[in-house]
MITI-724021 format. One line per 4 residues: number of its first residue (from 1); their letters; for each residue x, y, z of C-alpha. Coordinates in steps of 0.1 Angstrom, whole numbers, plus 5000, padded with zeros to 4 digits. Example, Ala and Ser with C-alpha at 12.3 -4.5 7.8 and 13.67 -1.06 7.14 Angstrom:
2
1 = AS = 5123:4955:5078  5137:4989:5071
// end
This chain:
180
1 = XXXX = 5000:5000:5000  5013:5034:4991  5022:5059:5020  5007:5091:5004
5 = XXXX = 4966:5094:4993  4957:5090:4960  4929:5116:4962  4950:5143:4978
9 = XXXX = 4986:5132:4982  4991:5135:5020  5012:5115:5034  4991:5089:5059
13 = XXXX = 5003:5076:5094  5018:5042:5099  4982:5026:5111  4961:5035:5083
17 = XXXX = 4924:5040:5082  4903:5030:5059  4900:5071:5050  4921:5099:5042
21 = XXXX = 4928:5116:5077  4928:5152:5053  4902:5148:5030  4887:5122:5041
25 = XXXX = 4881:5102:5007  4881:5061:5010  4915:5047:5005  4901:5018:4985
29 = XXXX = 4887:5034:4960  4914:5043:4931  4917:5082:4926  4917:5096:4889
33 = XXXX = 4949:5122:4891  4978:5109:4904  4995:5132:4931  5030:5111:4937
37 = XXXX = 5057:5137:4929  5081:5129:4904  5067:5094:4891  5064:5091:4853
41 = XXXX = 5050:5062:4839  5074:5038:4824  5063:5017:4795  5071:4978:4801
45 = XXXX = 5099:4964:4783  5089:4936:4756  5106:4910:4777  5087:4922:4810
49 = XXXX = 5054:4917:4805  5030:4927:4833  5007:4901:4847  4969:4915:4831
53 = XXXX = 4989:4918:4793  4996:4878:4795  4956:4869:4781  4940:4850:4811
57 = XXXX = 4920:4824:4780  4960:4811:4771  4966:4791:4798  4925:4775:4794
61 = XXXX = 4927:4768:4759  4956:4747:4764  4939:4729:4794  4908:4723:4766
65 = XXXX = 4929:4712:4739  4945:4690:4767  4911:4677:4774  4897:4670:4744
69 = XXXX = 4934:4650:4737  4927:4627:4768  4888:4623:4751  4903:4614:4720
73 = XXXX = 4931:4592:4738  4902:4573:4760  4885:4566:4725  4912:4547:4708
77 = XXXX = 4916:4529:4742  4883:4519:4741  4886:4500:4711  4906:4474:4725
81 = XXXX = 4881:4478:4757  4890:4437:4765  4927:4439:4765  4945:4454:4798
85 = XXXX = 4963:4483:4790  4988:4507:4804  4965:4536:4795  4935:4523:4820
89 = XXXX = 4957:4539:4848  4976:4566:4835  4944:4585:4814  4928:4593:4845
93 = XXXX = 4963:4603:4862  4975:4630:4836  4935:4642:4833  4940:4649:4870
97 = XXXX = 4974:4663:4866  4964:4686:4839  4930:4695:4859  4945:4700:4889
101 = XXXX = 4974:4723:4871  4949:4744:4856  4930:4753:4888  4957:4763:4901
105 = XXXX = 4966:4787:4875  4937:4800:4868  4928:4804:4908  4961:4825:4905
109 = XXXX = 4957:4843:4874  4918:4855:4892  4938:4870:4920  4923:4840:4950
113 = XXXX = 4947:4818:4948  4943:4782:4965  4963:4780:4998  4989:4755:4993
117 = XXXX = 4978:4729:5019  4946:4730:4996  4959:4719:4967  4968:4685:4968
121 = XXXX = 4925:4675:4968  4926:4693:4937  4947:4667:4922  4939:4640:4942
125 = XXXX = 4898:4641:4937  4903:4658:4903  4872:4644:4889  4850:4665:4922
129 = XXXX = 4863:4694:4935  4876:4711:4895  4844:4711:4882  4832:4727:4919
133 = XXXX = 4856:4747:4913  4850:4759:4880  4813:4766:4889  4821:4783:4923
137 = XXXX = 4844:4806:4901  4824:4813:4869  4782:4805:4892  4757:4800:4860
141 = XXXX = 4785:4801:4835  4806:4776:4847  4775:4751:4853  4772:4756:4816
145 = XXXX = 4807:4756:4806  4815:4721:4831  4780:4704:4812  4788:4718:4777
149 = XXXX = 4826:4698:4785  4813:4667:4799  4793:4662:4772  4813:4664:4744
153 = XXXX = 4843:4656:4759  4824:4621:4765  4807:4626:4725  4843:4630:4719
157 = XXXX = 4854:4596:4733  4820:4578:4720  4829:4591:4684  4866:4581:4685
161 = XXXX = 4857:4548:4699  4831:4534:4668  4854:4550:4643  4882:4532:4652
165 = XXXX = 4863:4501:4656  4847:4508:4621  4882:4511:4611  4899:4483:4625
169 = XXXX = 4870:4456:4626  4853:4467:4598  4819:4452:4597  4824:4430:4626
173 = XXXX = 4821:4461:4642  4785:4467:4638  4776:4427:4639  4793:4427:4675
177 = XXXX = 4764:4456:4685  4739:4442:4668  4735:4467:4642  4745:4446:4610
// end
C-alpha cells in the first residue's frame, strides 16, 4: 500500500484508516489524478510483461485442447476395451494432473489463489472438487461451461471409439452391436 493518498497526496500515518485523515476520501477506491511527485509512467519492456497483458483464456485453451486430447486418447483405448492396458491407469492420472494444474493457474491468474495445503485434493479428487471449482468461480457460466465439456468431451470419446472400431473391425464392428 502506498504511503501518500491518492485523492490528495498526503502523506498517511503508519496505522492506516480506511480514509484519508485530510480529505477524508476512502483509501480503497482508486483516485483519477495521480499526486505522487516525480513518478512518470514507464512503459514495460517487451521482455517484462505485466501480469493483466499475458491473456488469462492462454493458459484454458491449452487445458481444453489438453482435454479433448485425453477424450480422444480414452477413445482409441476403448477400442481394445478387452485387452489390459497401460492407459487404464495413466488416462485418469494426467487428466487429473492437467486439471488440477489448471486450477491452480487460473485460481492464481483471478487473484484467489488456492492455499497451498489445499491443493493437493485438487489433484487427488480431480474428477469433484475442479468442476466445483470451475462453477464456484464462473456460478451460472461455469455450470454451463462444466456440462457443455462433459458432454462432448464424452461425444468426443464415443465418436473416436466406433470409428476406430469401424476402422479396425470393419463390419464385425457393427455385427458385435447388433447393428449389422
Amino acid at each position: 500500500m502506498s504511503d501518500t493518498c491518492p485523492h490528495c497526496g498526503a502523506k498517511l500515518p503508519y496505522v492506516v484508516d480506511a480514509f484519508c485523515p485530510e480529505c477524508r476520501e476512502s483509501l480503497a477506491e482508486p483516485s483519477e489524478v495521480d499526486h505522487r511527485p516525480n513518478v512518470l509512467p514507464v512503459a514495460a519492456s517487451s521482455s517484462e510483461l505485466p501480469r493483466s497483458a499475458v491473456p488469462r483464456s492462454v493458459h484454458t485453451r491449452l487445458f481444453v485442447l489438453a482435454y479433448y486430447a485425453l477424450a480422444v486418447s480414452w477413445g482409441v483405448r476403448s477400442v481394445w476395451f478387452w485387452l489390459p492396458s497401460v492407459l487404464d491407469g495413466a488416462l485418469p492420472v494426467v487428466f487429473a494432473l492437467c486439471s488440477g494444474w489448471w486450477v491452480v493457474v487460473d485460481a492464481r491468474r483471478r487473484e484467489h489463489p488456492i492455499p497451498v495445503l489445499s491443493r493437493p485434493w485438487f489433484f487427488l479428487l480431480a474428477v469433484v472438487v475442479v468442476p466445483g471449482y470451475v462453477i464456484w468461480s464462473r456460478r451460472w457460466y461455469g455450470v454451463g461451461w462444466v456440462a457443455l465439456h462433459a458432454a462432448l468431451g464424452y461425444a468426443t470419446a464415443f465418436a473416436v471409439m466406433h470409428i476406430g472400431g469401424v476402422i479396425v473391425f470393419g463390419r464385425e464392428w457393427f455385427r458385435a452391436l447388433g447393428i449389422d
